[in-house]
N, C-alpha and C positions, 0 to 999 in steps of 0.2 A: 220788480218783485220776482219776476223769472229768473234774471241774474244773478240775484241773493239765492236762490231754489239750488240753483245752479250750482253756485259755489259752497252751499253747506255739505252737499252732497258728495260735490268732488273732496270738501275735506275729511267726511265721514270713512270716504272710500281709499281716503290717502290714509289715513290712523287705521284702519279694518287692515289693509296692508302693512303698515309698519308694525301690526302686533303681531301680525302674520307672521313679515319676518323674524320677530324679534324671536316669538314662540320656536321658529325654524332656527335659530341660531343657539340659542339656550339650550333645543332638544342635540343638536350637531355637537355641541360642546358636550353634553353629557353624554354623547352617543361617544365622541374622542375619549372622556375621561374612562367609560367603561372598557372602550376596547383597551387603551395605556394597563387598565385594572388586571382585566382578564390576560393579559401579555405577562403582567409581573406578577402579578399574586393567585390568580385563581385557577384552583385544581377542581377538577369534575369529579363526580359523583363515580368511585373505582366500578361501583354495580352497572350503574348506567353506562358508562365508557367500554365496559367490557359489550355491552350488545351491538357498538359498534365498529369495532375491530377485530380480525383476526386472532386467534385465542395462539400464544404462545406457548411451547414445552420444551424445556429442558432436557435436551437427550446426552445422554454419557457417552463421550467417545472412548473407545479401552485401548488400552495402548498393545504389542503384540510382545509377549512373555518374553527377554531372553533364554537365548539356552546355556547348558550346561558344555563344557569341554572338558576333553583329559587334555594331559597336556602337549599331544601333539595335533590338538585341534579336533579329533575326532568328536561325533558328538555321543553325550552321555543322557540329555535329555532336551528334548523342542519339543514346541507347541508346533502342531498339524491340525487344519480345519477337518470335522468330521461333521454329519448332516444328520439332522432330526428329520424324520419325515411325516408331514401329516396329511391329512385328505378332507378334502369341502365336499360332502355328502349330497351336497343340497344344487351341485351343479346343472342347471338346463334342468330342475323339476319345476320351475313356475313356467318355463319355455314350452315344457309338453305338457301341463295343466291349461293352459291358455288353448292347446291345440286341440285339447277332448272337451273342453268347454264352447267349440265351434260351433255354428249352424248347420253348415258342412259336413253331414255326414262322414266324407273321404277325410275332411281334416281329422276329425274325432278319430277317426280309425288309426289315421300315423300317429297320432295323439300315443294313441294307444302303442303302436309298435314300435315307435321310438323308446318310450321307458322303457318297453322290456328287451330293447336293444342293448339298452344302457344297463340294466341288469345281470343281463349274460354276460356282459363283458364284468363287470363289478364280480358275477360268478368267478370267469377265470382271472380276472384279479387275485381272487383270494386264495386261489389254488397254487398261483405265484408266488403269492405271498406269504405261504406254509412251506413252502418249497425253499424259499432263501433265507428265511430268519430261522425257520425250524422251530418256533417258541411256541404256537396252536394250529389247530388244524384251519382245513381250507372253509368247512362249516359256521366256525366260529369267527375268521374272517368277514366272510361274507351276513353272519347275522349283525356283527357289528357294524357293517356299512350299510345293510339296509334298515336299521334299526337307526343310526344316525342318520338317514336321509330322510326316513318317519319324521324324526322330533327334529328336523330342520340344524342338523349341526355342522358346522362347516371349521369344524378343527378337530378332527378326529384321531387321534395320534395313532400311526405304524410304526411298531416293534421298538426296537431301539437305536442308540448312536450307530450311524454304519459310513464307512469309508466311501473314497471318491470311486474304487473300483467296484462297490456295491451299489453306490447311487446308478449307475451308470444301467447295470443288471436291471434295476428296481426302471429306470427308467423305459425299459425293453418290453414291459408288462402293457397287457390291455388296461384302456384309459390312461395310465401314466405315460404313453408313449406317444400321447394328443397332447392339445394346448392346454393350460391348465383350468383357461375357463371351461373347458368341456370334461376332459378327464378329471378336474381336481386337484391335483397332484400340487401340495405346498411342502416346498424345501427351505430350514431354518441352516443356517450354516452355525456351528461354536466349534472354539478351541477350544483343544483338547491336549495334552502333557504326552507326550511320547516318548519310548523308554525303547532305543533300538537295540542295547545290550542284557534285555533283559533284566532277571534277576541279580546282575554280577554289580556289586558295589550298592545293592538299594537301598540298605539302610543308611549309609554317607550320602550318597545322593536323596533321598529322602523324598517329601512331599507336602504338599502344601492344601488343606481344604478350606472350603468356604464356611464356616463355622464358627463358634466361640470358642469350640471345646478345648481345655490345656493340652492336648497333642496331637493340634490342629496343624502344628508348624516343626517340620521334623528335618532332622539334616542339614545339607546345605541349600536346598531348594526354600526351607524353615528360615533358617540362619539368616540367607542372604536375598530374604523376599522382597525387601525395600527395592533393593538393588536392578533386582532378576523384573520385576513388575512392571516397572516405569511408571509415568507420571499419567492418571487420567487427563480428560478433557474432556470441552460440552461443545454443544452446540446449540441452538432455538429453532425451534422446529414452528411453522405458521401451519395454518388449513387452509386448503384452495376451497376453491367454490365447485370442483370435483368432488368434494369428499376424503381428498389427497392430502399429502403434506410435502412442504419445500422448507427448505433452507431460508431465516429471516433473516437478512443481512444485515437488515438493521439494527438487530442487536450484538453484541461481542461473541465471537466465542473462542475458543482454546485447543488447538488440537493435540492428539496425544503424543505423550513422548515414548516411544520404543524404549522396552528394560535393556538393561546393558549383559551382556554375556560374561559368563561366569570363566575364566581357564583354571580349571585346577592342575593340581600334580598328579593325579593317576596317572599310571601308562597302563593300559587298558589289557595289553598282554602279560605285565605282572599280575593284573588284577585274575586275571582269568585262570593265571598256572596258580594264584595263590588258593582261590575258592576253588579247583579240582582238589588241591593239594590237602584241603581241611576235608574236603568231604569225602573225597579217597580214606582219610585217617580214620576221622568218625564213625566211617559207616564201617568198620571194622570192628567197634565195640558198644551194642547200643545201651551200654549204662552211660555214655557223655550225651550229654541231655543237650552241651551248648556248646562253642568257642569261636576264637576270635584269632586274627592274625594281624599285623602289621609289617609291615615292608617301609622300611625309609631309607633315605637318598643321603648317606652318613654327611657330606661334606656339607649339604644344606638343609637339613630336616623334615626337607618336600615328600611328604608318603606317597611313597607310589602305589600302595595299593592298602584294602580295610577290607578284611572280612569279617562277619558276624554272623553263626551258624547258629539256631535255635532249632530242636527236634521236634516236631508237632508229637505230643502225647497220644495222637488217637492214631493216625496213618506212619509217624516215622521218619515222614519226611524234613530234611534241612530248609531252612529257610531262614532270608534277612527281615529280621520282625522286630529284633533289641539290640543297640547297640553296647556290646559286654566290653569292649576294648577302651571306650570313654568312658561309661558310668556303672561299672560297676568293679568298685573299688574291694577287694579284699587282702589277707595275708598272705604274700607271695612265696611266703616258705625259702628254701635256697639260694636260690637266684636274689637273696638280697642280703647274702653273705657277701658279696664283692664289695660293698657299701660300707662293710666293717674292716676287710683288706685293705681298701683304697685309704681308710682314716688312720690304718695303722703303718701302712708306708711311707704318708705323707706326714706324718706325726713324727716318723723318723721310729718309729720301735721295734720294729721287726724289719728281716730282708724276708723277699720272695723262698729261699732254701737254706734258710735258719730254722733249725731244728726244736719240736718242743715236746717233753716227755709226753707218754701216753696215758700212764697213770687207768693203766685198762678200758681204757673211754668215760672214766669219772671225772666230772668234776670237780676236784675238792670244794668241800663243804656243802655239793649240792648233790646229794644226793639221790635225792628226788625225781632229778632228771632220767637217773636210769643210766646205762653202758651202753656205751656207742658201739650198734655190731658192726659198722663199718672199719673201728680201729680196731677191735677185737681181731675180726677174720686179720687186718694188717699184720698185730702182732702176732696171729698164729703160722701167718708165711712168712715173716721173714727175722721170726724170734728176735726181734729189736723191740726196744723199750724206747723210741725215740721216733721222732717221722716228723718230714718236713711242711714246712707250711705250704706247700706249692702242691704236695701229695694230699694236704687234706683238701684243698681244693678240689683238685680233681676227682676225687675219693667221695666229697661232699659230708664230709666230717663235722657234726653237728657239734660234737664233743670240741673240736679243736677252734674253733671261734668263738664258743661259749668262754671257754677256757680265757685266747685271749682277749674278749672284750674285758671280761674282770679282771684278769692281770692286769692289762694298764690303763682301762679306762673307771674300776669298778669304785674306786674315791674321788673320781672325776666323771660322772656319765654325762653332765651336761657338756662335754668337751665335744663328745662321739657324737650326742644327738645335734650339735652348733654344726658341726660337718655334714650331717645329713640335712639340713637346712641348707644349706649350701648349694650340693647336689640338688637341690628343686624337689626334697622327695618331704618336704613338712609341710605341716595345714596349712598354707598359701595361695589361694587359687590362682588360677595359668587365663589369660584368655585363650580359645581355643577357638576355630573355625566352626565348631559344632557346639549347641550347647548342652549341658548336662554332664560337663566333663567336672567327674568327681575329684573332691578336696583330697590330698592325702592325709592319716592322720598319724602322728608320732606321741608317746606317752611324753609326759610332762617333768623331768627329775624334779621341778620346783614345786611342783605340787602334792604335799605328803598325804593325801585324802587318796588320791589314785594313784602313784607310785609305789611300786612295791623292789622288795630286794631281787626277782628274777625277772624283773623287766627288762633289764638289760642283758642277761645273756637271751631274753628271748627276744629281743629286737635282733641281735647280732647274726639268727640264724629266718629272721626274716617273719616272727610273731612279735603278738600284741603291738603291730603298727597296719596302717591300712592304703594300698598300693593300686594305681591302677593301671593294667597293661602298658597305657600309653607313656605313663612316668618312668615305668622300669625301663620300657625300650627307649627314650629319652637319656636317661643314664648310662644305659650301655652305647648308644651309639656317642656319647660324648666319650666314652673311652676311646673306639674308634676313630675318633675324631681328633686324637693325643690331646684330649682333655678340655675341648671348646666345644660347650653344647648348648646345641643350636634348638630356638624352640618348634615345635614339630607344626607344621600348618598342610592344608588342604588346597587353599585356594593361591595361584598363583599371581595373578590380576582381574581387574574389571575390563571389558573391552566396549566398546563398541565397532562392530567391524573389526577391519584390521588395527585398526587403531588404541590403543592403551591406554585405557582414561584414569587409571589407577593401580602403580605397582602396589604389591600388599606383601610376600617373601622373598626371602628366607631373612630372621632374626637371629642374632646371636641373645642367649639368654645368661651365659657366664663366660665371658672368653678364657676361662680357664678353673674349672671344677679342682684339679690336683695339674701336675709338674707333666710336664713331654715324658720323662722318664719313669715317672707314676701309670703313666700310663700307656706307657710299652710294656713297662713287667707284667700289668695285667692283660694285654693281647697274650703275651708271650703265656701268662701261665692257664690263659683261657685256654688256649689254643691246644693246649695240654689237656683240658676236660677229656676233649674229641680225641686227640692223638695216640695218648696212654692208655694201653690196653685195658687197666682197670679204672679208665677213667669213666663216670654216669653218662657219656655223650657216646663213649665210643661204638656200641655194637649198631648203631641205625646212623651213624652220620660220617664216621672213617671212611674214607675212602670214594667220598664224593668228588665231584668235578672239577671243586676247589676248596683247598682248606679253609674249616671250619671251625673259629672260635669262638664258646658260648658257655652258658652254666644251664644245668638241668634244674629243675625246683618241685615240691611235691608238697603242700601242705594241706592240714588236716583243716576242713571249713565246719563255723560252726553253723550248723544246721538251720540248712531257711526252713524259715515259717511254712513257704506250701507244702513240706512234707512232714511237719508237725504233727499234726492230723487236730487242729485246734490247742495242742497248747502251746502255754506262754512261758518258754523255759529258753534257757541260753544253754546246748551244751552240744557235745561234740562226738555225741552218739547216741543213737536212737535206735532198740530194740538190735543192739548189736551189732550195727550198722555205722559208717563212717561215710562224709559225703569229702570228696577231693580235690584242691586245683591242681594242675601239671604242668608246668612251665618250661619251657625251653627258650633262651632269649642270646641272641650272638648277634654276628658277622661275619662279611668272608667277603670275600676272599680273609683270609684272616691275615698272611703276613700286609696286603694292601686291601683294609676295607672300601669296599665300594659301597655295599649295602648292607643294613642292618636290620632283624625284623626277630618280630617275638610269638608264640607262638601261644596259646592258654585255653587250657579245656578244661569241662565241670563235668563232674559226676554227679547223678543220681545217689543216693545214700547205696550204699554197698557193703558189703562183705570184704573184710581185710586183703583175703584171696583172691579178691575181683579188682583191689584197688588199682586206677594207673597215676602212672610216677612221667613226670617231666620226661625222661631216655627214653621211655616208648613210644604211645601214638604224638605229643607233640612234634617228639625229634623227626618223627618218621614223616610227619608235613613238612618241617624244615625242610627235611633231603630232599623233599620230592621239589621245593621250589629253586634251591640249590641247582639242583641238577638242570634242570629245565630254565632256569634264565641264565645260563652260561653254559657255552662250551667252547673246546680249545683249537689252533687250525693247530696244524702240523709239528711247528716246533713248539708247542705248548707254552707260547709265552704272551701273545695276544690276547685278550680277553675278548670273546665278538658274545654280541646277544643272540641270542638261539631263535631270536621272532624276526632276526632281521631287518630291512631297511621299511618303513612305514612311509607309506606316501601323503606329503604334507597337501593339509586342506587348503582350497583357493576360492577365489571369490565367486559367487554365481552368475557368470558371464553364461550366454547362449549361443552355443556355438553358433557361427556359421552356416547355413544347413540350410538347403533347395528347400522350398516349399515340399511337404507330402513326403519329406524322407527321414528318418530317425536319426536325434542330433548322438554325436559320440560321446555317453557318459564314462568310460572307463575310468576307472585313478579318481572318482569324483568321491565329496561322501555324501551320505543320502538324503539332507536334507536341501541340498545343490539341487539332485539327480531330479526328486519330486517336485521341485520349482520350476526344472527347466523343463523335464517331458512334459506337466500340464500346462505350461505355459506355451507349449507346441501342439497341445491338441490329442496327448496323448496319457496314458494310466500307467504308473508308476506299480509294479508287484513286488516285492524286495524277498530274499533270504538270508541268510548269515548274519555275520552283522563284521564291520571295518568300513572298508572303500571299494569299489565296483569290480569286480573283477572279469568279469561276464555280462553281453547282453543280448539277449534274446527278443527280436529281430537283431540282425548285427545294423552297425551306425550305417547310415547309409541306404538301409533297407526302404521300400515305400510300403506305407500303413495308413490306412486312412483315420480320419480324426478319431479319437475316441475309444480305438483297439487300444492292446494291454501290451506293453514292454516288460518284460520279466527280465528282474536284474539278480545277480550273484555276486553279496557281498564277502570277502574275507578280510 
């Protein structure tokens, strides 16, 4: 009986174990099957998962602006860091709260004499700080810092953007001159656009804001922002269990790509005799309210220099605010008499000093026109009934191109207007470096709704079609050019570094508008404006540094809108009044053009007596740029530039240089100079503007960190 006891038990005790196991086996398998689950299929709860991990952020890395260059590398526009500065109010007030909350008698008391430690000094703080921003007094300083350390603020903004030579100042102040957990003192660093030629080229060189607004994007800073910007980038940012933040490696990021640099075609010393040159002119007569200039490089269409003078209505002063030379197209009057020459040479109809009656400056059958007093006075000096083509040029003889666009184009005018298509001067947009560059517009012969019978003598002398600086000097420099014209561009390449990541000029746009010989007669009878004593150029341009061939132009504009005074009329006089372009457009050296450039100023509505004509203040810019980028050595046959030899830019190596002694920037240019003095411990103060000419300690000198180098640029 015990035996049996025995063994029911042992087997009770063996099955209680084997379901044991089994239960242990079944749960292991379902315990495998879930983890295999949770490995391939199962995603957690994003809310729940986030309380157990470090919170990731997405931060922008910004890439660092290209700049701008002329084209001998100088720079025209860089981004330089400049600093925000603000102030933590609230610094060591819980440290001396905890002290006047003491048992301690003696503690409560420093409690006490440390705030007002920190006070006084916060006092001369702000007296500092009225002293170098100069924007409110030392009062209001200091109420705003103690009024922020009341309400607990610890970002309290000072003044505005200021330079690394001001940070430096601002750092000399009580409390900012401590650590910053004591004094406060928070430094935000942004780029910022820097413009070290000033005003000279700014509306070409242009700007770029952070906005939506439509002229948000101007110039070529505008134009070629994809470019100039470069590529962003991110990175992930974790939280420590400081409070901090690091870099998460664990997830991807992207670092930024540096913009690529711009070189244009400016030479930076045409730029500068051409804006003397307009605002010497202007400010001679202040009914030109505006004008513009162009310089370009005849052989390849590279403009070396763009001005744009706008007169402020209230002060007077010039300035680059609108660019008139790309978009704003009007009737260029005279200067687009050569355009009816050129079709009637190359047509075969006429020679240059083939003769055609005067007919008293009438036109037959047009009466209406009125008598040319330019042929009149002809025929009264020199009692001829005859005068030649090359005389009315230079004469600028409205009569005598009226005359012959209808002799021989007037049962054919879509002959003349197919030639002017030709020339680049018809409604056909151009791409240009810049945008906004206006369409030109030509009347239609095929279209008998808007064509009328004096349409065409008035194209011939340069009305009812619509022209924009840059086209007319486009055309003439193609004559210059014996008749290959080149389309006109700003930007020379993309760089990175020294490196060329993309050529972009010079384009041919017609390799041949008219014949070599088309367009030698017209140098030759250009050249005749200037040189003939009664020629429209001669009294402001004769007798310059180098001969001078060009056409003067004077036409009547019809009346804008802001001096309407609200109405909605089209006409071309207003209470007696006449509003005027003036044109002067050539090249020169004239028997060997080198450069080409035009020159167009707007009147204010005027008085007939007050009007100006193309031969006066234009020509009188011309000369003065004329004169001033050429002159002759000895035997007068050399041509040298009057600015001399320009020292080419080089990479920003550091020189050399003992610890504690000032590295030698001479020959450098300035965005070099301020890399390398801060990079050595020291501050950068510039004048002029070129490449170093001067520097103040000299190289070599010992300065301790953080003193100022005063440099002089030319």
């Amino acid at each position: 009986m015990g035996k049996k006891g025995n063994s029911d038990n042992g087997k009770r005790i063996g099955r209680f174990l084997y379901v044991i196991y089994l239960f242990y086996l079944v749960a292991g398998i379902v315990l495998i099957l879930r983890i295999v689950d949770i490995q391939l299929r199962y995603e957690p709860d994003p809310a729940i998962a986030s309380l157990f991990k470090p919170r990731s952020i997405k931060q922008p890395l910004y890439p660092e602006r290209g700049s701008i260059l002329a084209r001998d590398g100088r720079l025209l526009a860089m981004s330089l860091p400049m600093y925000r500065v603000y102030m933590d109010c609230t610094v060591r007030r819980e440290e001396f709260a905890d002290m006047k909350k003491s048992d301690n008698p003696k503690r409560r008391e420093k409690g006490d004499q440390k705030e007002q430690e920190w006070k006084d000094k916060a006092r001369e703080l702000s007296e500092g700080l009225a002293r170098l921003y100069k924007d409110k007094s030392a009062d209001a300083y200091y109420k705003e810092i103690v009024s922020g350390r009341e309400s607990n603020k610890r970002h309290l903004r000072i003044g505005g953007l200021v330079d690394h030579e001001f940070l430096l100042e601002l750092k000399k102040l009580p409390l900012f001159n401590e650590d910053p957990n004591k004094g406060g003192m928070i430094v935000e660093s942004e780029e910022t656009r820097q413009y070290p030629y000033g005003s000279l080229a700014r509306r070409t060189i242009g700007y770029v804001k952070n906005n939506q607004e439509s002229n948000s994007h101007i110039g070529l800073e505008g134009r070629f922002d994809f470019y100039l910007h470069g590529k962003d980038g991110f990175k992930w940012m974790k939280d420590t269990d400081l409070h901090g933040k690091i870099q998460n490696y664990d997830s991807t990021w992207v670092a930024a790509e540096n913009g690529l640099d711009l070189r244009t075609t400016i030479d930076i010393d045409i730029q500068d005799i051409a804006d003397n040159a307009m605002r010497n002119s202007m400010s001679l007569n202040p009914n030109i309210y505006g004008g513009c200039m162009i310089v370009m490089d005849v052989e390849t269409g590279g403009i070396r220099a763009m001005v744009n003078l706008l007169r402020d209505s209230t002060n007077g002063r010039l300035n680059e605010v609108y660019n008139m030379a790309v978009t704003k197209a009007g009737e260029p009057g005279s200067v687009f008499k050569v355009t009816t020459l050129m079709s009637l040479l190359e047509d075969g109809y006429v020679t240059i000093d083939q003769e055609i009656p005067t007919n008293r400056g009438i036109v037959p059958k047009y009466p209406m026109f009125g008598s040319d007093h330019y042929i009149t006075n002809y025929m009264a000096r020199t009692k001829k009934d005859s005068i030649t083509i090359r005389h009315c040029l230079e004469i600028s003889s409205n009569y005598a191109f009226r005359y012959l666009a209808l002799q021989y184009y007037g049962k054919t005018p879509k002959k003349m207007l197919d030639k002017l298509y030709r020339y680049k001067l018809g409604d056909e947009p151009m791409e240009f470096d810049l945008d906004g560059l206006a369409t030109p517009l030509l009347p239609n012969p095929d279209n008998r709704q808007t064509w009328s019978l004096t349409d065409l003598p008035s194209v011939a002398i340069g009305y009812t079609v619509k022209e924009t600086p840059l086209h007319i000097l486009m055309f003439y420099n193609a004559i210059a050019n014996g008749g290959k014209m080149m389309k006109p561009y700003l930007v020379e390449s993309l760089d990175r570094g020294p490196n060329v990541v993309k050529k972009l000029g010079p384009t041919v746009l017609n390799a041949s508008i008219c014949s070599r010989r088309t367009a030698d007669t017209l140098k030759s009878a250009l050249a005749g404006v200037v040189s003939n004593p009664k020629g429209t150029g001669h009294s402001k341009l004769y007798g310059a540094k180098v001969p001078v061939a060009g056409k003067t132009g004077t036409a009547q504009m019809v009346i804008e809108a802001k001096y309407l005074k609200g109405k909605k009329i089209a006409t071309r006089e207003l209470d007696g009044k006449r509003q005027y372009q003036a044109t002067f457009v050539g090249f020169f050296p004239a028997d060997k053009p080198r450069y080409s450039a035009i020159v167009t100023m707007y009147t204010k509505p005027v008085y007939v007596s007050e009007a100006v004509y193309g031969g006066n203040n234009p020509a009188l810019a011309f000369r003065e740029i004329v004169d001033n980028i050429y002159a002759f050595d000895a035997d007068g046959g050399e041509v040298l530039q009057a600015s001399g030899k320009v020292p080419k830019m080089q990479a920003a190596e550091i020189p050399d240089t003992p610890e504690g002694q000032i590295p030698d920037v001479r020959g450098m240019g300035l965005r070099d100079v301020v890399y390398i003095l801060e990079s050595s411990g020291y501050t950068a103060v510039w004048s002029g503007t070129g490449h170093v000419k001067s520097q103040t300690p000299a190289a070599g000198s010992k300065l301790g960190k953080g003193q100022t180098v005063q440099i002089t640029l030319k």
